[in-house]
N, C-alpha and C positions, 0 to 999 in steps of 0.2 A: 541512460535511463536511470530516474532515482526511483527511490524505494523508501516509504515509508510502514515501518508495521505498525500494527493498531493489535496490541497484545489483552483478546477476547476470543472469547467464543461462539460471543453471544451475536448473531445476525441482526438481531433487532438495535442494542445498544450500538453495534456499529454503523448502521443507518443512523441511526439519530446523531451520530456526533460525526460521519462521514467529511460534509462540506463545511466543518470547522474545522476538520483534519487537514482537509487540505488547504484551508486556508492559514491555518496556524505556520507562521516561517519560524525554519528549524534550521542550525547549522549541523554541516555532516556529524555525525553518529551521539549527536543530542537527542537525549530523552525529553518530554514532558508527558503532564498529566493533564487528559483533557476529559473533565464530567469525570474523576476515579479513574478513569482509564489511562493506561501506560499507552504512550508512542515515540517512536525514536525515529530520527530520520537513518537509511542505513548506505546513504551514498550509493559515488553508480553501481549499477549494478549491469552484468555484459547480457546480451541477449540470450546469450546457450544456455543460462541461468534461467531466467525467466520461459523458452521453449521444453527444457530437462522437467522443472516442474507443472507442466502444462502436461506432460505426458503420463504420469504419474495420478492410479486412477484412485486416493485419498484426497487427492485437489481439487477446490471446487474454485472453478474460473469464471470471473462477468467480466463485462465489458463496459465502459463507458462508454461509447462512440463516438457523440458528440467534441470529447474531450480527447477521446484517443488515451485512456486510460482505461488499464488493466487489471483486476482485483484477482486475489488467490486467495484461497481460505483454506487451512490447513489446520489442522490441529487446533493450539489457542492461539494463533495469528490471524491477522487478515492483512496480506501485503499490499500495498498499493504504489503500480506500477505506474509513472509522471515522465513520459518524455522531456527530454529535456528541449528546450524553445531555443528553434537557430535563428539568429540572424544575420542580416547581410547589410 
């Protein structure tokens, strides 16, 4: 699973620049600025990571569904969690 943080606080600014976030292609543990805002991508990351902070009652967790993406919010981050696409 990869991870990109979106280093805010702000829930509004990170809606508004969300589906540029993900759409902006990053190599593993590159920064850019997107609209002022910091994002880094931060490579895989294991599931017990992503379950550990889900239990943890400072986290605030959404869900994509559609996409099968994960969002955390935490302090001045907002993680976003990107299965990685198998193919065959």
């Amino acid at each position: 699973m990869k991870c990109i943080a979106v280093y805010t606080s702000n829930f509004e600014v990170f809606s508004d620049i969300y589906e540029q976030v993900i759409n902006t292609p990053l190599a593993e543990n590159e920064e850019k600025i997107v609209e002022g805002i910091t994002i880094s991508e931060s490579g895989e990351v294991p599931e017990n990571y992503l379950q550990k902070m889900k239990a943890k009652p400072e986290v605030v967790v959404m869900k994509v569904r559609e996409r099968n993406i994960t969002i955390l919010q935490h302090g001045e981050v907002f993680e976003i969690f990107i299965p990685e696409l198998v193919t065959q």
